[in-house]
C-alpha positions, 0 to 999 in steps of 0.5 A: 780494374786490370788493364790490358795492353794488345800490341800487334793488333792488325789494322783492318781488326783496329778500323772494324772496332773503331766503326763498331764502337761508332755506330754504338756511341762509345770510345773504342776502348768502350767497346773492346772492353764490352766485347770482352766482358759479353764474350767472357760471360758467354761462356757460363751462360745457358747456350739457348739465352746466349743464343736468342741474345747473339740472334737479337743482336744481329737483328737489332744491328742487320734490321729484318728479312723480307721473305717472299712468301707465294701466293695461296692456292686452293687445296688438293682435293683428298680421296679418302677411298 
């Protein structure tokens, strides 16, 4: 495999990853390489499944939305005449 050296990374951009690569289990090395693997593949993928994936990524990582929903009501009468 190739190796990659980033030199002048910012390091907010470097505290981000480390935080990232924590809350998935892996080294920080783990997860540049996976985010430049998916990003890579993204590319030739179908965008509607590159989509639906990056969706289920932010759901899996951010949980649900609560939505509030009103109350029903009864419905309009209708005059057909």
């Amino acid at each position: 495999m190739a190796q990659l050296l980033i030199r002048n990374l910012p390091e907010p951009v470097k505290e981000e990853l480390r935080e990232r690569a924590r809350d998935n289990g892996r080294s920080l090395e783990a997860e540049v390489r996976k985010i430049l693997v998916d990003l890579v593949a993204a590319s030739h993928e179908d965008p509607v499944l590159s989509w639906l994936g990056s969706s289920e990524r932010f759901r899996s990582h951010h949980g649900g939305v609560d939505l509030h929903l009103p109350e029903r009501q009864a419905p309009r009468p209708v005059d057909f005449e």
